[in-house]
Short mmCIF file of the C-alpha atoms (twelve columns), coordinates in Angstrom:
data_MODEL
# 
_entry.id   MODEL 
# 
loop_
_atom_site.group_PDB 
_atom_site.id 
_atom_site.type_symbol 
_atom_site.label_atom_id 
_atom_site.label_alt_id 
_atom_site.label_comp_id 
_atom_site.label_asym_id 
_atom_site.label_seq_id 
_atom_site.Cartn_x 
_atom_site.Cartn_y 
_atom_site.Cartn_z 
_atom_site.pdbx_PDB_model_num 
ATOM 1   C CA . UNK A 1   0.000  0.000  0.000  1 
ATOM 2   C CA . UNK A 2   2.957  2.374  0.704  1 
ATOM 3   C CA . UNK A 3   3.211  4.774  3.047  1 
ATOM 4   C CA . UNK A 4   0.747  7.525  3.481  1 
ATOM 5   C CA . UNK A 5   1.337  11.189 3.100  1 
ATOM 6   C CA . UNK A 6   -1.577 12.149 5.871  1 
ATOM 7   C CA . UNK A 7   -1.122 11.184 9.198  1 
ATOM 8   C CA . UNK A 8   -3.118 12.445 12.343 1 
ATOM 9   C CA . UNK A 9   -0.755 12.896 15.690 1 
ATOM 10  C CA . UNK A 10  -1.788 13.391 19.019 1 
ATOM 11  C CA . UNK A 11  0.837  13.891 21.371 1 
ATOM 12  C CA . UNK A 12  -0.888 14.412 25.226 1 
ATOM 13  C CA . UNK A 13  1.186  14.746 28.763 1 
ATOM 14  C CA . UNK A 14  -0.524 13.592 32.058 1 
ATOM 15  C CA . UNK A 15  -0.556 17.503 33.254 1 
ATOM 16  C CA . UNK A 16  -2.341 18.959 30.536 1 
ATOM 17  C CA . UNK A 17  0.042  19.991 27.299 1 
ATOM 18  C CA . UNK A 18  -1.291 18.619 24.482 1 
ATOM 19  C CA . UNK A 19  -0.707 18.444 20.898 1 
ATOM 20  C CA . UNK A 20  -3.065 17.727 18.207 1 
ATOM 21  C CA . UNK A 21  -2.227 18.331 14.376 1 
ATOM 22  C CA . UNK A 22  -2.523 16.952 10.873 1 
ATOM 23  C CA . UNK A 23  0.599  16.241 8.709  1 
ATOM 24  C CA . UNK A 24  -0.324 16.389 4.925  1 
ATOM 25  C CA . UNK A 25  2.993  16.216 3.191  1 
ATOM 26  C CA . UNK A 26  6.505  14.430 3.078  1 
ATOM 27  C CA . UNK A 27  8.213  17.230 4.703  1 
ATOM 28  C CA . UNK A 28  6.352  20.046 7.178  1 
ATOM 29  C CA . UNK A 29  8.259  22.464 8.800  1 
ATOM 30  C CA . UNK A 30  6.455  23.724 12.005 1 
ATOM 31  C CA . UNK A 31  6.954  27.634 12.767 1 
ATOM 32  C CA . UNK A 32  6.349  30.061 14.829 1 
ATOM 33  C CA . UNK A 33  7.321  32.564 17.782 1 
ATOM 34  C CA . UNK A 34  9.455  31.896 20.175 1 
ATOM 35  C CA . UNK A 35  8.347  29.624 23.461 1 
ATOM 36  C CA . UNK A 36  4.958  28.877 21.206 1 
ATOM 37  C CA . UNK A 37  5.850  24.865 22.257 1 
ATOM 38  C CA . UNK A 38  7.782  23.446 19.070 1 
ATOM 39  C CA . UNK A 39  10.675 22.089 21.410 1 
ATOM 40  C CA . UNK A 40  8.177  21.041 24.172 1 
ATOM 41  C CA . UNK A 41  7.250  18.701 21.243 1 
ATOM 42  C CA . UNK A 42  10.353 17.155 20.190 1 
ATOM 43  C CA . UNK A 43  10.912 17.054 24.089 1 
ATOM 44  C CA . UNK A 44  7.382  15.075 24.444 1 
ATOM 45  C CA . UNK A 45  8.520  12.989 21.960 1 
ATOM 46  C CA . UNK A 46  11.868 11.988 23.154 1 
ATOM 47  C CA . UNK A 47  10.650 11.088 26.503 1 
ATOM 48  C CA . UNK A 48  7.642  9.116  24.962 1 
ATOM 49  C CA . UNK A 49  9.602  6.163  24.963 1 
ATOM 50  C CA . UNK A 50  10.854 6.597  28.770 1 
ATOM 51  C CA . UNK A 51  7.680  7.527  29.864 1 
ATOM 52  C CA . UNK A 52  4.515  5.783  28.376 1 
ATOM 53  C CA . UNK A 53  2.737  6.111  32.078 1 
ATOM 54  C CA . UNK A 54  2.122  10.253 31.626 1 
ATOM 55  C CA . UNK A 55  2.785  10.781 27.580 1 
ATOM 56  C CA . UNK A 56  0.528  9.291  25.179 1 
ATOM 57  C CA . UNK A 57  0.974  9.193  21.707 1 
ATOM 58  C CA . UNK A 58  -1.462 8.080  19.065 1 
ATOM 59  C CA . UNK A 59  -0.560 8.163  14.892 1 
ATOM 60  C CA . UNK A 60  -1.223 5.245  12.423 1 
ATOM 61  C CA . UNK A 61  3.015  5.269  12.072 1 
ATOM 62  C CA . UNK A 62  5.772  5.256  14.537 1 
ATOM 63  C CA . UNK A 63  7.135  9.205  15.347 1 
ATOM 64  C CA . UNK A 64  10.170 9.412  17.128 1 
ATOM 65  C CA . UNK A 65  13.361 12.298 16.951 1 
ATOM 66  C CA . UNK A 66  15.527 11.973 14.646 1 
ATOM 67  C CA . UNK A 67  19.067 11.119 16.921 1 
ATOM 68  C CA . UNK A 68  22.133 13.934 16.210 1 
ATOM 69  C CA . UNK A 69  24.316 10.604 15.716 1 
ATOM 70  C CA . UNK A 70  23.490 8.075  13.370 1 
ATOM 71  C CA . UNK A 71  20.881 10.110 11.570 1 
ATOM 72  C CA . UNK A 72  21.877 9.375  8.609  1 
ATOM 73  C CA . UNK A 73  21.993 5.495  8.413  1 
ATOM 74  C CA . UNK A 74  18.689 5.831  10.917 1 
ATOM 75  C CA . UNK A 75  17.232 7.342  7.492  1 
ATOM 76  C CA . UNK A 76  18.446 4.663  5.315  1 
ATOM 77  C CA . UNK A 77  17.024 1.586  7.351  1 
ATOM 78  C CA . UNK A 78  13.787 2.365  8.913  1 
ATOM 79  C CA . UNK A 79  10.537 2.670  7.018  1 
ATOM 80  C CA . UNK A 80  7.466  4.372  7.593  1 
ATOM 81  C CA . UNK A 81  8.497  6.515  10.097 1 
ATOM 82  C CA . UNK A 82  7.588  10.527 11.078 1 
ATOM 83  C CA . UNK A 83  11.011 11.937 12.393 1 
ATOM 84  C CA . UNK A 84  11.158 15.095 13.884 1 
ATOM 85  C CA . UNK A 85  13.644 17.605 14.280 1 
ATOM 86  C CA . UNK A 86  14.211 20.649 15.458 1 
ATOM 87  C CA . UNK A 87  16.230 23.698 14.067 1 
ATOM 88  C CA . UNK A 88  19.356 23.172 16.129 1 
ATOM 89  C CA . UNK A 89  19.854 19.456 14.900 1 
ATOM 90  C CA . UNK A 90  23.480 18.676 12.680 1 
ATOM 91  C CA . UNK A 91  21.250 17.281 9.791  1 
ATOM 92  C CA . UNK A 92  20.203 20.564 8.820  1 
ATOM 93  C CA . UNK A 93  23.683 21.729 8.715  1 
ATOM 94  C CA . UNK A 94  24.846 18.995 6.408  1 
ATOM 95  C CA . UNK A 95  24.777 20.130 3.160  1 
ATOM 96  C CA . UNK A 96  22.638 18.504 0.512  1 
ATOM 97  C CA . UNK A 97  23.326 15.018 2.461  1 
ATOM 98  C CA . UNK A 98  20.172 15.407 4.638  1 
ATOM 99  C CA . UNK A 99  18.122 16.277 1.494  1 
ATOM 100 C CA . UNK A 100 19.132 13.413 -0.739 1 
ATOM 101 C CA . UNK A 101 18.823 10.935 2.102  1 
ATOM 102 C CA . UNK A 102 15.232 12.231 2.991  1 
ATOM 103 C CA . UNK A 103 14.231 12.076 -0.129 1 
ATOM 104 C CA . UNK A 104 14.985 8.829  -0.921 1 
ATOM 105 C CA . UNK A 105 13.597 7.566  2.004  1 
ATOM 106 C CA . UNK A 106 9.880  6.667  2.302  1 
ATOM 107 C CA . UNK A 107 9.657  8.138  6.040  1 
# 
């Protein structure tokens, strides 16, 4: 079937943030103002995996952050996957290498 280009994420913490949004394309860059939340949410989702007692997560794929090391065979061996990153991470500062690699990839 291939992997879908919509996905619905909802991203909830035990004391009340919560994060509910649409993704309609391959790549979506989330912006806005400073201390609007956009690293609470790659936060959220890094501790997901610690912390499945007070952060829920619900998507028809796996969404997890892309890692500052390994990135780049991470993006050449796992499928169907929503990676996040924010604006600080090393991929975005490698050239056309991130580009190519997301590209090719079907996450």
């Amino acid at each position: 079937m291939g992997f879908l280009t919509k996905h619905h994420i909802i991203l909830k913490q035990a004391r009340g943030i919560q994060y509910d949004f649409v993704i309609n394309r391959k790549f979506t860059i989330i912006r806005g103002d400073s201390a609007t939340g956009k690293s609470t949410l790659i936060q959220l989702l890094q501790n997901y995996e610690m912390d499945k007692q007070s952060i829920a997560l619900q998507c028809d794929c796996r969404c997890v952050v892309l890692p500052t090391v390994g990135w780049d065979i991470l993006l050449e061996n796992i499928q169907e996957t929503i990676f996040f990153l924010d604006e600080w991470h090393p991929a975005l500062h490698a050239g056309t290498s991130f580009g190519e690699k997301a590209c090719a990839s079907n996450n």
